[in-house]
C-alpha positions in Angstrom: -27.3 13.7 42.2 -26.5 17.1 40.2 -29.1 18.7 37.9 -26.2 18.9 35.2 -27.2 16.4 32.4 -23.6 14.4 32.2 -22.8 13.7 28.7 -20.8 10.1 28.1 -17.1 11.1 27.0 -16.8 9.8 23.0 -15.1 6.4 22.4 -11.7 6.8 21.3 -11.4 6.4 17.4 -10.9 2.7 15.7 -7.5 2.5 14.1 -7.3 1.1 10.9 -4.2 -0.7 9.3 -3.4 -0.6 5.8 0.0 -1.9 3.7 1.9 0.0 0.9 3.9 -3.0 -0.4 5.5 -3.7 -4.4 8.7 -3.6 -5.7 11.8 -1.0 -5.5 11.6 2.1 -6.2 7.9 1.6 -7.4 6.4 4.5 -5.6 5.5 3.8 -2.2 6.8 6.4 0.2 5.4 9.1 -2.3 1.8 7.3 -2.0 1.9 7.4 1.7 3.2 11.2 1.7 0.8 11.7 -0.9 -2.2 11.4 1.3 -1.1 11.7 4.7 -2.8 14.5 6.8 0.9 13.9 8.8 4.2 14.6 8.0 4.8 11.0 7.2 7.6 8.9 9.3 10.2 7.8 6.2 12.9 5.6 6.7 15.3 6.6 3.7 18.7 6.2 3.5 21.3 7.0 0.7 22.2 4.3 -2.0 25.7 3.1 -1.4 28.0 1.5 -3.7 26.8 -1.2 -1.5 23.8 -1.4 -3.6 25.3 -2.0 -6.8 24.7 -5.1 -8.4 21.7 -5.5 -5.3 19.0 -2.5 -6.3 18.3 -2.1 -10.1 18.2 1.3 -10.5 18.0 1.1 -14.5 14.6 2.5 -14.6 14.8 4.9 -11.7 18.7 6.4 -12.4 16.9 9.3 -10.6 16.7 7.5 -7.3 19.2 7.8 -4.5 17.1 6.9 -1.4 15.4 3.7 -0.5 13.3 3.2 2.5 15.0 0.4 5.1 12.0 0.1 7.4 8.8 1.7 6.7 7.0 4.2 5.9 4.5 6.0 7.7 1.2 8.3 7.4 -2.0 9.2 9.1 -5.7 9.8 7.5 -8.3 10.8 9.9 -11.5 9.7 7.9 -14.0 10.9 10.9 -14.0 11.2 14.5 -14.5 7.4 14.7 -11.9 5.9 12.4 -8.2 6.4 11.7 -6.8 5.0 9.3 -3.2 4.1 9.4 -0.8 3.6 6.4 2.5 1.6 6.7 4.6 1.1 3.3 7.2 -1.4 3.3 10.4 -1.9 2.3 10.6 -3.2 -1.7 14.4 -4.9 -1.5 14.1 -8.9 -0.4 17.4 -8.2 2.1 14.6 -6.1 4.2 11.8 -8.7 3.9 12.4 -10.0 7.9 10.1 -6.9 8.4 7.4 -7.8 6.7 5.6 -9.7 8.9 5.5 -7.1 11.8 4.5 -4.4 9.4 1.5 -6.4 7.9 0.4 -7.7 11.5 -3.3 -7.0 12.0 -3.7 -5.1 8.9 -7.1 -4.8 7.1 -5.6 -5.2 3.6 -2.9 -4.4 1.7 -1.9 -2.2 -1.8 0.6 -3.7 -4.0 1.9 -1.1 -6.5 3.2 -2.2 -9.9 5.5 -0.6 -12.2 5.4 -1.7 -15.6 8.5 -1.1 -16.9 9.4 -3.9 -13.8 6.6 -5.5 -13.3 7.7 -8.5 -12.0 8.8 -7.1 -8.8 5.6 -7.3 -7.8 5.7 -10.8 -7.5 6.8 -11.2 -4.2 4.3 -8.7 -2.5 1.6 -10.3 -4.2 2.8 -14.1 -3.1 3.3 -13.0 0.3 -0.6 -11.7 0.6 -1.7 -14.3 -0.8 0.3 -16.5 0.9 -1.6 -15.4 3.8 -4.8 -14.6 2.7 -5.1 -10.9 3.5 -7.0 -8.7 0.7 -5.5 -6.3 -1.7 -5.7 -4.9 -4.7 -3.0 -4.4 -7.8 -2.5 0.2 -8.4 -0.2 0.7 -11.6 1.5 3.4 -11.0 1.4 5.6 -13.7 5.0 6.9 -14.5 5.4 9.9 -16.7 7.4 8.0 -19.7 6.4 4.1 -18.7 4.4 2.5 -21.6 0.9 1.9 -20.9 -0.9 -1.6 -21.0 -4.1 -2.8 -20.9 -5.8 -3.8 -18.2 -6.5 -7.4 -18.9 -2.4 -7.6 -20.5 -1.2 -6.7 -16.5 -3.8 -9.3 -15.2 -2.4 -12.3 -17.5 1.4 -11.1 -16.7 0.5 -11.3 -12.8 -1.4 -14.6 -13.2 -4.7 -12.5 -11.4 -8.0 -14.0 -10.9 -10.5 -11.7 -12.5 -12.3 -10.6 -9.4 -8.9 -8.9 -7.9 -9.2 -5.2 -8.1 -6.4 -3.7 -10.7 -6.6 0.0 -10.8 -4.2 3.0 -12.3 -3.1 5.7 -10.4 -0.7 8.5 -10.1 1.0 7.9 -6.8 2.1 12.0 -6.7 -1.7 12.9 -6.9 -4.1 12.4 -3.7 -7.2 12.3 -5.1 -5.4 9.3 -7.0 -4.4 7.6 -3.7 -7.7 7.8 -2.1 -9.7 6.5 -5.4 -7.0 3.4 -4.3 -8.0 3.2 -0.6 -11.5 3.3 -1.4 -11.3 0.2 -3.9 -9.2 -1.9 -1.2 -12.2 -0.4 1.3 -14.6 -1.8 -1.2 -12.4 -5.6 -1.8 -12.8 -6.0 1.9 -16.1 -5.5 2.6 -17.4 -7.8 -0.4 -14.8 -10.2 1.0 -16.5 -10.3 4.2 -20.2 -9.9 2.9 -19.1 -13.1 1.2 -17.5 -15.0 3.7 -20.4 -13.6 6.3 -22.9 -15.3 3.2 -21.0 -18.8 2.9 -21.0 -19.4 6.5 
């Protein structure tokens, strides 16, 4: 035996999975880009005239790209955790995806526009469909009229214990006020489940 004091190599780092769901067009590649410490993996292609009559475009005319797999981005939070987010598509025709992208996530953010809000509907049935946490993030666009907390809640049919936060999906201190609230709905989830059992 040496005289070298061995040190034990560090265990790799624990991945973490979370989902960027909501409707088209509602902000979800520019959250993940938004806080990414990557250059995040995009899927966009070009609108066609394929789309029209498919994609309502009437409150993004600005749009010409729409994500047809996922989106991807990276956040190292410490030497022990990554933290992995995947945004998915927001048009039905791509929802076969779904259910690989969400596979073994921790939780999920479904982002709500409110000049369409109910294209939401479909990323919040599908979560709670299956039980996996998230939490409602308006997405503030410049322009959309503002409502009230608790006038969003009754439109989406949310419990009042669901976390429903605002937040400017261009601004990364915004997107990580978002991460930490899902962080915080999943822990109390388990504390509670951990408490019932």
């Amino acid at each position: 035996m040496s005289g070298r004091s061995e040190t034990a190599a560090a265990p790799p780092p624990v991945a973490v999975k979370i989902v960027v769901s909501g409707g088209f067009g509602v902000g979800k590649t520019t959250f993940v880009g938004a806080v990414s410490e990557i250059e995040p993996l995009v899927t966009e292609a070009e609108l066609t005239e394929r789309s029209i009559g498919v994609d309502d475009t009437s409150a993004v005319a600005a749009k010409t790209t729409t994500t047809v797999a996922l989106d991807f981005g990276r956040i190292t939070l410490d030497d022990a955790l990554l933290l992995y987010l995947f945004g998915t598509p927001g048009q039905d025709r791509f929802a076969f995806l779904w259910d690989d992208l969400v596979d073994g996530a921790l939780g999920a953010i479904v982002l709500v526009d409110t000049r369409r809000i109910e294209d939401c509907f479909p990323a919040i049935d599908y979560f709670e469909d299956r039980d996996i946490p998230f939490v409602i993030a308006v997405n503030t666009f410049d322009g959309a009229r503002r409502f009230a907390h608790a006038e969003i809640r009754e439109a989406l049919g949310l419990p009042d214990d669901l976390p429903l936060v605002d937040c400017d999906a261009r601004r990364r201190e915004s997107v990580k006020a978002v991460l930490v609230t899902l962080t915080e709905c999943v822990l109390t989830r388990r504390l509670e489940r951990a408490a019932a059992s």
